[in-house]
N, CA, C and O atoms as a GROMACS GRO file, in nm:
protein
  108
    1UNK      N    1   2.678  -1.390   0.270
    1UNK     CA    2   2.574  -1.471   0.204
    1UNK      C    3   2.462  -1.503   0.306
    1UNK      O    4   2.350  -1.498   0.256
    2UNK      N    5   2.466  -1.526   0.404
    2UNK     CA    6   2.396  -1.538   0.543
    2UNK      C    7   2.302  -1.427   0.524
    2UNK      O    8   2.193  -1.456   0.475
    3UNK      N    9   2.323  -1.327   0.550
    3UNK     CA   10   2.258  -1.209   0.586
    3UNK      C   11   2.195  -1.182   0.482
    3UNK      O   12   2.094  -1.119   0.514
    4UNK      N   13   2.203  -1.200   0.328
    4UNK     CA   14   2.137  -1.187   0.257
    4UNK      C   15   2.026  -1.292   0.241
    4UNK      O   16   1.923  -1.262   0.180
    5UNK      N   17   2.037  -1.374   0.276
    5UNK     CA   18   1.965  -1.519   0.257
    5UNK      C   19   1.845  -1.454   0.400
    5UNK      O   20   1.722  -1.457   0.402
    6UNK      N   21   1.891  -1.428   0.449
    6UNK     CA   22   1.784  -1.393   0.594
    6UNK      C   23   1.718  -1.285   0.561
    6UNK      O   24   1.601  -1.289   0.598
    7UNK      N   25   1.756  -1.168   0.493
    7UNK     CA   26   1.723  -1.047   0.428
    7UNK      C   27   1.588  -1.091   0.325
    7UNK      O   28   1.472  -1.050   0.327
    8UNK      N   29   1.657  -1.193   0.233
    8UNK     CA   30   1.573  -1.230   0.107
    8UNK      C   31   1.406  -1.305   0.173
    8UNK      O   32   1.293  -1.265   0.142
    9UNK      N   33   1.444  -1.434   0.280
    9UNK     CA   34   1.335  -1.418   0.367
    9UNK      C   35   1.238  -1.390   0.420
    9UNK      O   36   1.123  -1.435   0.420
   10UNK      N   37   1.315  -1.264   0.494
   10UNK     CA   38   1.230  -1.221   0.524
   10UNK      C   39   1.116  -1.089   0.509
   10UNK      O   40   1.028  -1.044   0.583
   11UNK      N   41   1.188  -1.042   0.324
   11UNK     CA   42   1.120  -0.966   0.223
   11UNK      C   43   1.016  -1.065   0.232
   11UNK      O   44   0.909  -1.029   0.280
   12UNK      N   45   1.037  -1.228   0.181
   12UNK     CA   46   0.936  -1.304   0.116
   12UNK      C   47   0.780  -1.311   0.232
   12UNK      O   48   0.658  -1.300   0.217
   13UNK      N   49   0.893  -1.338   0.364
   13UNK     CA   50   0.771  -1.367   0.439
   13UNK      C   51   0.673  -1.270   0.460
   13UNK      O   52   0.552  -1.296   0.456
   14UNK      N   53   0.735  -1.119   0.490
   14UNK     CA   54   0.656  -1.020   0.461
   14UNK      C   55   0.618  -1.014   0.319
   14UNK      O   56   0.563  -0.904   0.314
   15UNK      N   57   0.613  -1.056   0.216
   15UNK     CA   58   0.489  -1.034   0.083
   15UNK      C   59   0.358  -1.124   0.103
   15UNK      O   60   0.243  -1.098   0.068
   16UNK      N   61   0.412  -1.251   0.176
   16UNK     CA   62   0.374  -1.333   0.171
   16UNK      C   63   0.244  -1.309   0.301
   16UNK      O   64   0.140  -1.370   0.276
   17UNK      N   65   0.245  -1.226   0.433
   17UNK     CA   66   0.175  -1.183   0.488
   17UNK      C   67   0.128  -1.062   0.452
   17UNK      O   68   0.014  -1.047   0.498
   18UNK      N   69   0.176  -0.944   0.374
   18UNK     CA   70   0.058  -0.835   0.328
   18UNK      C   71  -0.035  -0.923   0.218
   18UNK      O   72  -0.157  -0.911   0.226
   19UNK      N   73   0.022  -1.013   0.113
   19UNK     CA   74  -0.083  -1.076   0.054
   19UNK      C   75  -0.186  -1.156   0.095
   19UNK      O   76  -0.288  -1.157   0.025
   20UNK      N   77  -0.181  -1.224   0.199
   20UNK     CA   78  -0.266  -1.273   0.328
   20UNK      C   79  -0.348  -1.197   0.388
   20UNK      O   80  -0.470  -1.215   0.391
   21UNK      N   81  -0.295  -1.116   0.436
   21UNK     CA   82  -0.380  -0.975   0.508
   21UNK      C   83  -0.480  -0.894   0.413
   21UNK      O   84  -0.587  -0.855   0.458
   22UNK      N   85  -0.437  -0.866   0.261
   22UNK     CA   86  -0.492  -0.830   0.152
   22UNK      C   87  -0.638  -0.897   0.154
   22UNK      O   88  -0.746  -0.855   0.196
   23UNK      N   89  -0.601  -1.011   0.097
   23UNK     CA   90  -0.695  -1.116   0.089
   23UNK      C   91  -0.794  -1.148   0.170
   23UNK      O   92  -0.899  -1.195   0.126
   24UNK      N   93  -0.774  -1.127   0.285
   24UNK     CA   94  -0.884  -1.136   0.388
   24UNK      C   95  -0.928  -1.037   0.389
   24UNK      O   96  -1.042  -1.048   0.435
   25UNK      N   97  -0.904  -0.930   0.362
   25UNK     CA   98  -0.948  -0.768   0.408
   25UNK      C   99  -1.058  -0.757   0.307
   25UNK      O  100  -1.170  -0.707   0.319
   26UNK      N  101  -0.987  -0.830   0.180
   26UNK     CA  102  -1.102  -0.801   0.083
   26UNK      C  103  -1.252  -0.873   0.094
   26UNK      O  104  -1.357  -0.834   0.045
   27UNK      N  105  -1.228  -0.981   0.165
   27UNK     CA  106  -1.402  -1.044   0.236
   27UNK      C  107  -1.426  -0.955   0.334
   27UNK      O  108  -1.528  -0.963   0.402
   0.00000   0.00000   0.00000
């Protein structure tokens, strides 16, 4: 359960920075 919980994470945190990066790119 650990490892998935860290897994799930750190999918999020990476969406959560290409959508960031997206977003700025587009100004």
């Amino acid at each position: 359960i650990g490892i998935a919980m860290i897994i799930t994470n750190y999918q999020y945190n990476i969406g959560c920075f290409v959508f960031m990066l997206r977003a700025t790119t587009k100004k």
